[in-house]
C-alpha positions in Angstrom: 141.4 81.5 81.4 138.2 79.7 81.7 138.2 79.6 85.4 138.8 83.6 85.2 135.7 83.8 82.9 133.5 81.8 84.9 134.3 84.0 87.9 133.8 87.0 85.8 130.4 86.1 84.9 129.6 84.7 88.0 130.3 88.3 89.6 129.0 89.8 86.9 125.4 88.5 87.0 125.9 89.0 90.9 126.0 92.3 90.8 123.3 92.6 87.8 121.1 90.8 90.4 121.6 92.8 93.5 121.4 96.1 91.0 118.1 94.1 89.8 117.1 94.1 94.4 117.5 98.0 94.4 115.4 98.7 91.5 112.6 96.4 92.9 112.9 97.8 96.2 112.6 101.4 94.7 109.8 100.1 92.3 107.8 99.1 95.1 105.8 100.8 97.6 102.9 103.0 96.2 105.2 105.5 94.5 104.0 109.0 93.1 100.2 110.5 94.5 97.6 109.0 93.9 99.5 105.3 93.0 99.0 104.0 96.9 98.9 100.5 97.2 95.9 98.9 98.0 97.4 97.9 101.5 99.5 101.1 101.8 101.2 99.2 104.7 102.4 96.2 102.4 105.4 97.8 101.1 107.1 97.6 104.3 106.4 94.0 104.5 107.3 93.2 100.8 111.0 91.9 101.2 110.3 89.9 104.3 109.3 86.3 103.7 105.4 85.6 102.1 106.0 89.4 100.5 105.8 90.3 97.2 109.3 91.2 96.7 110.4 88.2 99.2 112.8 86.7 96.3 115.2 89.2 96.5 116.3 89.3 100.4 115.2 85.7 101.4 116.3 82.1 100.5 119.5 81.4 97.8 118.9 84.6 95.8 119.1 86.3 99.4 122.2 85.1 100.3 123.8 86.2 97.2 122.4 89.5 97.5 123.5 89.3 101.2 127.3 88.4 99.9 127.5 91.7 97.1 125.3 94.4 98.4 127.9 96.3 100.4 130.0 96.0 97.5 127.8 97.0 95.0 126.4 100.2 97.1 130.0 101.2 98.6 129.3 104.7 96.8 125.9 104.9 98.6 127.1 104.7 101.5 129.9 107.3 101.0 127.4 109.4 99.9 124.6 109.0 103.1 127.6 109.0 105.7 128.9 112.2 104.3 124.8 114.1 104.3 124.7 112.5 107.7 127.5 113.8 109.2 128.3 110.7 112.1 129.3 111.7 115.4 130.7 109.3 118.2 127.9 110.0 120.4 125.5 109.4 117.8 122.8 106.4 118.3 121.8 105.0 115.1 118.8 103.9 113.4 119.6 101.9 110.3 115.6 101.0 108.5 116.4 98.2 106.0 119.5 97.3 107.4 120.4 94.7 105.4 123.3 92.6 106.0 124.5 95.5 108.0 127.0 96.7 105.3 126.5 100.5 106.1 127.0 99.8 109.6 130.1 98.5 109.2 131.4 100.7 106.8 130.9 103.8 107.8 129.2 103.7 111.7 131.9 101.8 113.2 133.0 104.8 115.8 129.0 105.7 116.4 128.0 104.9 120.6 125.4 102.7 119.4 123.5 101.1 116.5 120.2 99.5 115.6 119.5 97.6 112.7 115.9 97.0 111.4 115.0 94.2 108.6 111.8 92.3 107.9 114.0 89.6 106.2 115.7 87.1 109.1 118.4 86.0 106.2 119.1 89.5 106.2 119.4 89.8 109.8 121.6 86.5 110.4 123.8 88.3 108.0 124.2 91.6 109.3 124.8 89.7 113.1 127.7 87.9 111.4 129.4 91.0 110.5 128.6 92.8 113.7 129.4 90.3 115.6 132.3 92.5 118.1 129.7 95.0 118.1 126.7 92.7 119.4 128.6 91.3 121.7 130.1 94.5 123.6 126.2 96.0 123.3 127.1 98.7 120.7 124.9 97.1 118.6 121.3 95.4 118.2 119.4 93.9 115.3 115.7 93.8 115.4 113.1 91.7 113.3 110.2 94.1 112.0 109.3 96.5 109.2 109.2 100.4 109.5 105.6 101.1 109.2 105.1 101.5 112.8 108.7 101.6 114.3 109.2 99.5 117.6 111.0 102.3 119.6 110.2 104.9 122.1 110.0 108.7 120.9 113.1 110.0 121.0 115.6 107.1 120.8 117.6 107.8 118.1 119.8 110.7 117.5 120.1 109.8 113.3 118.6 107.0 110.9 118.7 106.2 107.5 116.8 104.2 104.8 118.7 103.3 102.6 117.1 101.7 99.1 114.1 101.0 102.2 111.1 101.7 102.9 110.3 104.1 105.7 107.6 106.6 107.1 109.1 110.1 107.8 106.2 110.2 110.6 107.4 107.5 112.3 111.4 108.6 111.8 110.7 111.9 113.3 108.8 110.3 116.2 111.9 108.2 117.2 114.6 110.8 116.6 115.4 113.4 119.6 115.5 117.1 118.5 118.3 117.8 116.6 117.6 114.1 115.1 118.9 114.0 111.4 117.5 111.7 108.9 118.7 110.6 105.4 116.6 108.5 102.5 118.2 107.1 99.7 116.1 106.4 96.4 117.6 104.6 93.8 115.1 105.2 90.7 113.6 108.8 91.5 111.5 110.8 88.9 114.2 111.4 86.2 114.6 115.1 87.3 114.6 117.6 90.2 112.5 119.9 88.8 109.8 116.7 87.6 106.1 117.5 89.0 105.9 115.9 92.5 103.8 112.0 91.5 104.9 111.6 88.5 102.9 109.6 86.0 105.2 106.4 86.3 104.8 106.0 90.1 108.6 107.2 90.8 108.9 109.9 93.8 110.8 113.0 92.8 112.3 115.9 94.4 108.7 117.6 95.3 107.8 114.2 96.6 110.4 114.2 99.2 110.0 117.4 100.1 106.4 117.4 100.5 106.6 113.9 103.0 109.5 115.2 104.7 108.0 118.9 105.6 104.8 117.3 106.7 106.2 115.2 109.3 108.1 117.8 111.0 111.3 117.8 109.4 113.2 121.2 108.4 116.9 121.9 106.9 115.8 120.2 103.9 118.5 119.1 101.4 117.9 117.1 98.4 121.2 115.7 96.3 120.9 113.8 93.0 124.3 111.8 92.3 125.0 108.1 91.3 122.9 105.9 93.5 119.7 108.1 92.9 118.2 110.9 95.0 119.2 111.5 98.7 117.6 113.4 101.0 118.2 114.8 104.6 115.8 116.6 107.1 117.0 117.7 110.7 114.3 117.5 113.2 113.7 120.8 114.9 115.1 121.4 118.2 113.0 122.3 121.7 114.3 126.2 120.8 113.9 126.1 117.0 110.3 127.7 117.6 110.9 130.3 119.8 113.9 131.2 117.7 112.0 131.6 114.7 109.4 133.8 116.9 112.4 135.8 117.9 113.8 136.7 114.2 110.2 137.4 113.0 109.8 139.9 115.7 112.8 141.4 115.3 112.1 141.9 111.7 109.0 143.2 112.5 110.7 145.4 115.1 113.0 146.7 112.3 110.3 147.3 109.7 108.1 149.7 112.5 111.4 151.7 113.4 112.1 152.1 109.8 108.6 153.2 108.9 108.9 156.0 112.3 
């Protein structure tokens, strides 16, 4: 009975901690307008080590949260892999990969993935439980934060962030047209009709809008479900202009014959 209590608490305080990571790592990062950091690029080197959130993905702490973070964001995942709609011929981006939980989950029967950390004890992780993958060149794991991405335009065919931070600039850049991209937050402004920077610092539904529309990205959907706020973007593809000329003139088109 003891022994069964220990392990309870044990787990327990585990999961407390990791739960304790995710807030942080939503916490941080110049949240809301006009709360920028005063190195706006610092929040994408915060969980790697010398950071200010370093405690969390690096050294014993790390490797617990290493050990229960797939377990304790199982539903996140369900939730990101179902907005991102995985295809077999997909090539994935993964920003904030972690120990590489999602990957393995849910991105198993993708072509390719690549995993992006700051934190090497997150890294050494994720290449233990990719290991098949690594090995057959499915997949890759890459040291380096997501401020300026270190891949070609047009790499990728989907990425997430998940609890991570991440530019939608630099996303869009690396995605091919048709590219979609998903963002999970897990402490967004407390409701999806909340003024865009609100006064705590958290990002809302306006927020995410507003970042995702100004770096290109369209088919907007924004869900709000346990785990926080998701959002997706599609980036357009090489027709998506011309096909909105098209409609526009045929509208117009419409409108003159109706008016003869």
């Amino acid at each position: 009975m003891r022994r069964q209590t220990t392990v309870a608490l044990i787990a327990g305080g585990t999961v407390a901690m990791v739960a304790g990571a995710a807030f942080v790592r939503g916490r941080f990062g110049g949240r809301g307008t006009g709360k920028a950091l005063p190195d706006e690029d610092a929040r994408f080197t915060a969980f790697a080590p010398g950071g200010s959130q370093a405690f969390w993905c690096n050294g014993p702490v790390g490797w617990l949260t290493s050990r229960m973070m797939p377990i304790a964001e199982a539903g996140v995942y369900r939730t990101v892999a179902d907005m991102l709609d995985l295809r077999p011929d997909d090539e994935l981006l993964d920003i904030g990969c972690g120990p590489g939980g999602f990957v393995a989950a849910k991105a198993q029967h993708v072509r390719r993935v690549v995993g992006l950390d700051a934190s090497p004890l997150m890294l050494r992780a994720a290449g233990r439980r990719l290991a098949g993958r690594i090995a057959s060149g499915a997949a890759e794991l890459v040291l380096g934060d997501a401020a300026a991405l270190p891949f070609g335009d047009g790499t990728f065919s989907a990425a997430i962030a998940i609890y991570a931070p991440a530019s939608p600039a630099e996303v869009f850049r690396v995605l091919r047209p048709g590219g979609r991209f998903v963002a999970a937050d897990p402490v967004p402004a407390k409701t999806p009709t909340e003024n865009a920077g609100a006064s705590d610092g958290r990002w809302g539904e306006a927020d995410y809008r507003r970042m995702f529309e100004d770096a290109g990205f369209t088919d907007l959907v924004i869900r709000f479900g346990r785990g926080g706020l998701f959002a997706r973007g599609r980036k357009p593809t090489a027709s998506s202009p011309s096909t909105a000329f098209d409609s526009d003139s045929q509208q117009e088109l419409v409108g003159s014959a109706e008016t003869a």
